[in-house]
TITI-171034 format. One record per residue: residue in three letters; x, y, z of N, C-alpha, C in turn. Coordinates in pm, whole numbers, plus 50000, padded with zeros to 5 digits. Atoms other than C-alpha are relative to their C-alpha. Example, Ala and Ser with C-alpha at 12.3 -4.5 7.8 and 13.67 -1.06 7.14 Angstrom:
REM residues 2
ALA500894988150000512304955050780500905012050000SER499184988149994513674989450714499235010950073
//
This chain:
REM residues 370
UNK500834988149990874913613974025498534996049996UNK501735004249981871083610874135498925015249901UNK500694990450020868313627673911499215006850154UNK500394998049867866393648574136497935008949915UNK501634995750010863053656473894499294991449923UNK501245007149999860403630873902499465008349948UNK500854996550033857583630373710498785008750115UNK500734994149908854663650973880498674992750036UNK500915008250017851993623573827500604987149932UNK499785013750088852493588373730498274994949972UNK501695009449990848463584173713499675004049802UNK500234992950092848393599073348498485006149987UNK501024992950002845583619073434500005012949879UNK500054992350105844453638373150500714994849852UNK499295006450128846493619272885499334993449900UNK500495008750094844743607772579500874985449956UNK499545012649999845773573372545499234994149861UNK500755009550069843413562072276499315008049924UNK500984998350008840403565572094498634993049993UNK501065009150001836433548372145499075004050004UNK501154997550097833463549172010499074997350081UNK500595010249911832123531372312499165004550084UNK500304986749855831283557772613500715010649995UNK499384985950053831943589372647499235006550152UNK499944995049891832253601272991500195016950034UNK499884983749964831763639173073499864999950172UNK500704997649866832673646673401499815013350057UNK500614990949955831953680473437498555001649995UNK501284999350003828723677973332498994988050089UNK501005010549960827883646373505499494985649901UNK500635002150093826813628373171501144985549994UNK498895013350069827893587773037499055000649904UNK501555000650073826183579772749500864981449938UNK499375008250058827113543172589499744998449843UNK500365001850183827533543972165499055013949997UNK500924991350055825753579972214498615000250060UNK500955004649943822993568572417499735003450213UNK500004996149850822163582872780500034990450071UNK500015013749929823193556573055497905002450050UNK501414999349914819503571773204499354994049895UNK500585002750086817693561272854500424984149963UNK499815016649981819273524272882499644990850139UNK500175008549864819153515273257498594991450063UNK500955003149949815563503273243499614991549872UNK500455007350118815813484472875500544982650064UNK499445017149980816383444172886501445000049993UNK498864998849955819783437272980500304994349873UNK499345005550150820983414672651499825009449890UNK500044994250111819303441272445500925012149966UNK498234988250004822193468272571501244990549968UNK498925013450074824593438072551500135004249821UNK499955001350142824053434272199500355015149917UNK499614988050002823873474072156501355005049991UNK498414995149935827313479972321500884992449886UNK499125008350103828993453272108499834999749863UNK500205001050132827503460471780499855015449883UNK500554984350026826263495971786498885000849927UNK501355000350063823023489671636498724988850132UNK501095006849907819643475571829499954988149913UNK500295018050044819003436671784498125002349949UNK501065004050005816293429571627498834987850078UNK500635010249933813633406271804500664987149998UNK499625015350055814763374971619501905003450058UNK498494997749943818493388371713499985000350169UNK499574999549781817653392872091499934984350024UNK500765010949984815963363072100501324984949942UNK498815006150010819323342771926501065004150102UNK499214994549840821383364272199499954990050124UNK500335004749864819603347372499499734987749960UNK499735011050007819753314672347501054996449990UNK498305006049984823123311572314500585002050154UNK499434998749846823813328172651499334987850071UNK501295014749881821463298472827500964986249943UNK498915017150018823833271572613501125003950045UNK498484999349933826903285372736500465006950161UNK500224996749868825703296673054500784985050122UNK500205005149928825613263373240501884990350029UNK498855005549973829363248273368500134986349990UNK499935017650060830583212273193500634997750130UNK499415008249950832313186873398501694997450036UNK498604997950024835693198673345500065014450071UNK499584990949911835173233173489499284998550143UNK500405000549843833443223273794501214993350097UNK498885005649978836383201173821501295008350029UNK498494983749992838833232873796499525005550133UNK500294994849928836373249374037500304995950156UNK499855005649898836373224174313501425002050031UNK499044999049966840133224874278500895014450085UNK499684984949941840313261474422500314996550117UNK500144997849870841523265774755499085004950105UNK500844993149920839203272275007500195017750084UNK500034985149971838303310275097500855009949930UNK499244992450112839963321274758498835009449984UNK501214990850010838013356174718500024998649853UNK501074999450108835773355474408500895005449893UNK499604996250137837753377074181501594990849990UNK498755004850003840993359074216499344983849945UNK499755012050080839673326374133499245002049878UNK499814998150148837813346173818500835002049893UNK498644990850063840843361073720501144986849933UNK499955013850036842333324973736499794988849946UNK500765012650045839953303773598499385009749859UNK500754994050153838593329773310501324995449862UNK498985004450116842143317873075499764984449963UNK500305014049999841243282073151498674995049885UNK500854997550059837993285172970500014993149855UNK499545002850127837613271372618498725006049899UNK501834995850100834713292272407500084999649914UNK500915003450101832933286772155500285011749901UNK500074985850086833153311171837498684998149909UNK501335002350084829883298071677498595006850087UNK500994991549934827263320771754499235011449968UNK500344992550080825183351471683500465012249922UNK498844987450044827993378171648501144992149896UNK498925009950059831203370571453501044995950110UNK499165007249916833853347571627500595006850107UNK498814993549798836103367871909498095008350047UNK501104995449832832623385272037498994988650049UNK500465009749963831043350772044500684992650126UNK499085001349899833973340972230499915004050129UNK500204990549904833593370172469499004996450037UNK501565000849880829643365472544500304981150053UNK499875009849947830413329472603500704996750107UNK499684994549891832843337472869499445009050096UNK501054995849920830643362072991499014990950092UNK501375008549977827743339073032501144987550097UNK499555007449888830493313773222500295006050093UNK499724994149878831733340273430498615001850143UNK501095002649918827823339173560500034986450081UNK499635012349940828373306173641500794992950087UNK499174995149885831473308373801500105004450127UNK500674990449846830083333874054498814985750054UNK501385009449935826763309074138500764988950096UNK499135015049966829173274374139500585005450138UNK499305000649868831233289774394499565006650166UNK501024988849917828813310374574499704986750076UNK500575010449953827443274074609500684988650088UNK498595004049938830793258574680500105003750159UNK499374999149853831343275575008498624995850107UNK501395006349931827333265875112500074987550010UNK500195011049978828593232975108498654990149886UNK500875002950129825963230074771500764996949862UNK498765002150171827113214174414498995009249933UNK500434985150079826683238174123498134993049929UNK501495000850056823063241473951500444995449844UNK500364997850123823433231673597499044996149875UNK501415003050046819893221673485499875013249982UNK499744988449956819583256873384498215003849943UNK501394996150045815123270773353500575007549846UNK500174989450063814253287573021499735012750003UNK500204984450007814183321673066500945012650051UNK499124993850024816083353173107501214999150047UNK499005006749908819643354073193500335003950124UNK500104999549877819543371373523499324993450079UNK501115009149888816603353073665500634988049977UNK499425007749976818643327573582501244993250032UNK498575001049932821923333473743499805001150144UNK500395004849886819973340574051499274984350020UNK500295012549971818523307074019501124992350013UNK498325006549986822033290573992500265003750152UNK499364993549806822953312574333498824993450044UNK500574999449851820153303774557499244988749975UNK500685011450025818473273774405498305000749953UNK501194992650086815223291474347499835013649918UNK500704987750118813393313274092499995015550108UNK500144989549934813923352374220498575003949976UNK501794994050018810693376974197500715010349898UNK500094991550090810303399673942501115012849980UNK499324990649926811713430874146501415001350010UNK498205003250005815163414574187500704995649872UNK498984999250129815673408373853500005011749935UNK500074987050122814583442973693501415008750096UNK498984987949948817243457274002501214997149997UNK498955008750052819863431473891500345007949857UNK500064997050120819243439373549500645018549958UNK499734988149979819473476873600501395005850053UNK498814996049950822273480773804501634989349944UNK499115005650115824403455973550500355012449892UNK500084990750056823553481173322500505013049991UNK499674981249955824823513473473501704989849986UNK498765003049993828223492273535500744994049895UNK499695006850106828763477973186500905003449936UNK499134990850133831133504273012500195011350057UNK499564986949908832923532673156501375003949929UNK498654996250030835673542972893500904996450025UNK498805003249982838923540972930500754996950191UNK499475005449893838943528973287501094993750046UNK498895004750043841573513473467500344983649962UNK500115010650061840513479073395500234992449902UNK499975004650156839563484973038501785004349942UNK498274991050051843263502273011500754984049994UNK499645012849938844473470773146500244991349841UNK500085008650108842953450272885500015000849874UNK499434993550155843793471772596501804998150002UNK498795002249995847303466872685500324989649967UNK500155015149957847013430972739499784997549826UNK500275003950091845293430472382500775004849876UNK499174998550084848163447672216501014991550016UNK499065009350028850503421172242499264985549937UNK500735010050062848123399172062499494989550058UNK500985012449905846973377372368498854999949990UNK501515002850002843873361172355498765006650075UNK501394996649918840303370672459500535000550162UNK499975005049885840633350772773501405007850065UNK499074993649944843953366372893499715013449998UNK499814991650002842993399272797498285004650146UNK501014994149893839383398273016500684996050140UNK499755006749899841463380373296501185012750088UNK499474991949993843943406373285499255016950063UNK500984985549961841123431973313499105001050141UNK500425001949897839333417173595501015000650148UNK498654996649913842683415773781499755012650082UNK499854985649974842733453973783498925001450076UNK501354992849900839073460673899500154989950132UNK500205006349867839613436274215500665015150085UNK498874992449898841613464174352498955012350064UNK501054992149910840173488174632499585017649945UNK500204984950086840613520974423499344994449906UNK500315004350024838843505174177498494994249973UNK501425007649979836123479574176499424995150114UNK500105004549846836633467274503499505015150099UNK500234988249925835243502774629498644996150008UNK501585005250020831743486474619500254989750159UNK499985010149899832703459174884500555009650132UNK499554991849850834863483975115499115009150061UNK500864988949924832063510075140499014993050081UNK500955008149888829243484075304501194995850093UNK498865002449875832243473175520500025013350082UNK500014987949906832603509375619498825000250076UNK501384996949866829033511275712499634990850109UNK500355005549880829283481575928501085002250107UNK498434997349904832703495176098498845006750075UNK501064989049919830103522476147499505000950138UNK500565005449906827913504376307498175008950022UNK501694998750024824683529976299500755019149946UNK499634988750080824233565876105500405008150100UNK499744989449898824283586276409501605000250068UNK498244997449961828313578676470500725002849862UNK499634994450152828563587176082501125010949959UNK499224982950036829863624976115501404998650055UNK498434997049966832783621176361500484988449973UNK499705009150105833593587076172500565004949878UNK499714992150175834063606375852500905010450035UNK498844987349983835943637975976501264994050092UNK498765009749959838123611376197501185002449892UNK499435005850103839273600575891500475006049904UNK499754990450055839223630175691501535009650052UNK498624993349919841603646175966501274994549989UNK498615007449975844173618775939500234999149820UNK499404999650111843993622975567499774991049928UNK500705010350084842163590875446498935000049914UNK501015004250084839763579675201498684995850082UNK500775008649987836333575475219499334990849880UNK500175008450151835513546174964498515005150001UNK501344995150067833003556074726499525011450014UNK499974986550015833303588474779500575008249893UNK499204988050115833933617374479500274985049909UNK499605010150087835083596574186500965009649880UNK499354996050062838103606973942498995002849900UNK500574995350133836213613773633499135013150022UNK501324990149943833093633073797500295012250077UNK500034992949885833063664473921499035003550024UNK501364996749981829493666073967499394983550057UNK500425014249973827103639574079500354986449871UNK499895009550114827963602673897498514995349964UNK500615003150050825083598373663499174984350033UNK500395010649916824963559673788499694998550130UNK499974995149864825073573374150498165002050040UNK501164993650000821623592474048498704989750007UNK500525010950038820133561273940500064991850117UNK500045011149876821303537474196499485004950136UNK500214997149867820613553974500498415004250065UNK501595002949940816863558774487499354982349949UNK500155015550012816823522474379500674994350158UNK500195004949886818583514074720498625005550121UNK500684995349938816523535674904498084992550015UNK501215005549980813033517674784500504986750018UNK499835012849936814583484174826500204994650105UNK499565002549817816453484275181499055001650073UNK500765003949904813473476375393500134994350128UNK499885010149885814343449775611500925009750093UNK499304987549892815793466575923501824999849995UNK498225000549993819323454175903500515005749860UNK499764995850128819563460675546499855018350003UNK500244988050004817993496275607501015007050102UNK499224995549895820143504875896501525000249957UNK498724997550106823603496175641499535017649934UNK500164990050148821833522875362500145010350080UNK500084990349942820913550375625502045006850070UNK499085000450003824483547275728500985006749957UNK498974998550151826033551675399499395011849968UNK500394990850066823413580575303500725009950129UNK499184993349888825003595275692500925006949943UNK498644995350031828243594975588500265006449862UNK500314993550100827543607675255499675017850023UNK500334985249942825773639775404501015006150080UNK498974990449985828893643775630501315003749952UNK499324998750090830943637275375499785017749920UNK500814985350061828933670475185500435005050035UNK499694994149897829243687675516501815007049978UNK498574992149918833093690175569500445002849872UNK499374987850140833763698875164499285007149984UNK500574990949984831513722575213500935015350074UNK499104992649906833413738875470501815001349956UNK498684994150054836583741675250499575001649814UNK500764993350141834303754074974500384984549858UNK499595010150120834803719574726498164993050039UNK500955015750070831883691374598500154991150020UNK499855013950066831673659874660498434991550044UNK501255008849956829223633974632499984985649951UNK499545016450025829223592174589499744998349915UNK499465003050155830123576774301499004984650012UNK500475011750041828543546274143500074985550132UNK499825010149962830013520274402499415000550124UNK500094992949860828833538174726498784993050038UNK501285004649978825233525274685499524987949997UNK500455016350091825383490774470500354992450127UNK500085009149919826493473174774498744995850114UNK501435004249964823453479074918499504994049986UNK500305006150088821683471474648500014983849993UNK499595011449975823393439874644499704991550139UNK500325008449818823003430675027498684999649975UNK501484997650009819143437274952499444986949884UNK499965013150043819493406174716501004990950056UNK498885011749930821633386374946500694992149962UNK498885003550023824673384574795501095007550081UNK498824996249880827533385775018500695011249948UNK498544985150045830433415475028500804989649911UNK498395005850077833043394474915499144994849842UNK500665005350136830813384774588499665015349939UNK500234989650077830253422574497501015008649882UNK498834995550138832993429674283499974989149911UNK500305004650130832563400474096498635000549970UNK501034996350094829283410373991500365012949908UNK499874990750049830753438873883500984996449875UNK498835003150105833313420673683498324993349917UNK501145008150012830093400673608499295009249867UNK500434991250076828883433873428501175003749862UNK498604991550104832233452473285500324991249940UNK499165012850106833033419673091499555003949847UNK500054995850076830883428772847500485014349899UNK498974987250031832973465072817500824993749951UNK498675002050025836053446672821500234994849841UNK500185004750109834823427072524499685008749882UNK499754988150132833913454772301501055012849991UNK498424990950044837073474372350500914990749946UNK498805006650074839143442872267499324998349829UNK500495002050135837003441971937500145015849948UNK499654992250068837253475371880501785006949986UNK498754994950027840903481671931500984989549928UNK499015011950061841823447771751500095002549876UNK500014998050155840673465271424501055013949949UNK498434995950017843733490971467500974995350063UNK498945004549865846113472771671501335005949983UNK498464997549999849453484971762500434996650152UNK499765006749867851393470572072500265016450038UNK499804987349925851413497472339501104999050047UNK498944999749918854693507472479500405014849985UNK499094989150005855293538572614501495003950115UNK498364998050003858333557072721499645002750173UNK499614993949887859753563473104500755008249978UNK499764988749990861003591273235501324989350135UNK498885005149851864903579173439500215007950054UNK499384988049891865643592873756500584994450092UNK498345006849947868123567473893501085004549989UNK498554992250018871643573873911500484993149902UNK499065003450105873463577473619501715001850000UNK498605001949995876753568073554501155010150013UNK499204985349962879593589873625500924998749835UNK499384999050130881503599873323501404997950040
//
């Protein structure tokens, strides 16, 4: 005999799963705030000094930032043993797969300015920068940078990528748009790696586990597919019947609407007049105009069946990103690049109640005949 009633959702939308202290996502209103704190009232502070924030819940003091970004700069730069792992990658392994791979391999440090597992965590962090550069450099046919300048740690992860010092500009829009992507609740990433961290696996398995999840195109990978869309495109003015194409047959447009939000995404608000003054160069500007196209006829046709929508966080950053010339296929791991530090203060905060997660299914196979 076959059941015949399925669940009505397997996404557990709406299901409290937890509780965190961490972010606090409103999406009717539009609103993130991280620890209580408006993402708009952080996105323009020093990037280590939200770091430290997020993971501690209190502001660093000077002498505390200032131990922060010295430890990140010693555990920034890749020994002799992981360049050795690195080289061993297969050629045209995409970015998050050989993070996802190579973040368990890892061996960190617990001596540092936090106590041991978040020392752990920023020290992985700070390699996962490294990671991204080395291999960035890897496929340029370049060996990795690890002479690493004194000074901050973005200006000096773009120095790793490109071999010189950035300008000012590209690190405050680095810095910024890290920032907006750092912590996002119970995502499906961080879900991921709360799972992962109830069976008592380590750090490293549990961020590796988490990065896993965001490679995926619903996801994190919605940052890399939407500049892809705009070059399917090709220019804004084939935008509209591009979008209702697609709409008609019942598809997605990436980076469009976002589950949580039903209003504009708060990071959306932020990022998108940051692409807008950056995309200059004509090719670069001719992607953004594109994306703001299909956006407007995106508007357009839920308009016309009376609904909202408008782009979510990922819709813009690839811009962004192309406007510091980093490739598509490298934009999700910047993003892992960011959310690491999330991942790391949910495994610290859910390690201080732990219980292994396991919940129940619902059978609707055939059961046995009596």
């Amino acid at each position: 005999m076959q059941a015949t009633s399925p669940l009505a959702s397997n996404d557990l939308a709406g299901v409290i799963v937890g509780e965190t202290a961490l972010s606090d996502v409103q999406g009717d209103s539009g609103s993130l705030n991280y620890r209580g704190t408006p993402i708009a009232d952080l996105a323009d502070k020093p990037f280590l000094i939200v770091v430290w924030y997020l993971l501690t819940g209190d502001w660093p003091t000077d002498a505390e930032h200032q131990q922060l970004a010295q430890f990140m700069r010693s555990q920034q730069a890749l020994n002799n043993t992981e360049i050795a792992l690195l080289q061993a990658v297969p050629e045209g392994t995409h970015p998050m797969l050989v993070l996802q791979g190579l973040i368990p391999l890892l061996n960190p440090v617990e001596e540092g300015p936090l106590a041991p597992a978040a020392n752990q965590g920023l020290a992985i962090a700070a390699k996962i920068s490294a990671l991204i550069a080395a291999l960035f450099r890897k496929e340029q046919g370049l060996t990795a940078i690890t002479e690493l300048p004194e000074t901050d740690f973005h200006r000096r992860f773009l120095f790793m990528l490109r071999g010189e010092l950035p300008r000012d500009d590209e690190v405050a829009t680095l810095d910024t748009t890290q920032i907006l992507q750092m912590e996002h609740s119970f995502n499906a990433g961080t879900f991921a790696g709360r799972v992962c961290a109830s069976t008592e696996a380590p750090l490293q398995s549990v961020i590796s586990a988490s990065v896993g999840t965001l490679y995926g195109r619903l996801h994190g990978g919605a940052d890399q597919a939407a500049l892809a869309m705009a070059r399917e495109i090709g220019d804004p003015a084939a935008a509209a019947k591009w979008v209702n194409q697609r709409l008609a047959q019942g598809q997605k447009i990436m980076g469009m609407g976002h589950r949580e939000y039903r209003t504009l995404d708060p990071r959306a608000a932020i990022l998108k007049p940051m692409a807008l003054a950056r995309c200059t160069e004509p090719n670069s500007r001719k992607l953004l105009d594109t994306l703001v196209a299909v956006e407007e006829a995106c508007q357009a046709a839920f308009a016309e069946r009376g609904r909202e929508i408008h782009a979510n966080v990922e819709f813009y950053k690839g811009a962004v990103f192309n406007s510091l010339g980093i490739p598509d296929h490298y934009f999700t791991a910047l993003f892992a690049m960011a959310r690491v530090y999330g991942y790391i203060a949910h495994f610290l905060e859910f390690k201080q109640h732990s219980r292994l997660i396991r919940p129940r299914a619902k059978y609707i196979g055939t059961v046995p005949s009596q």
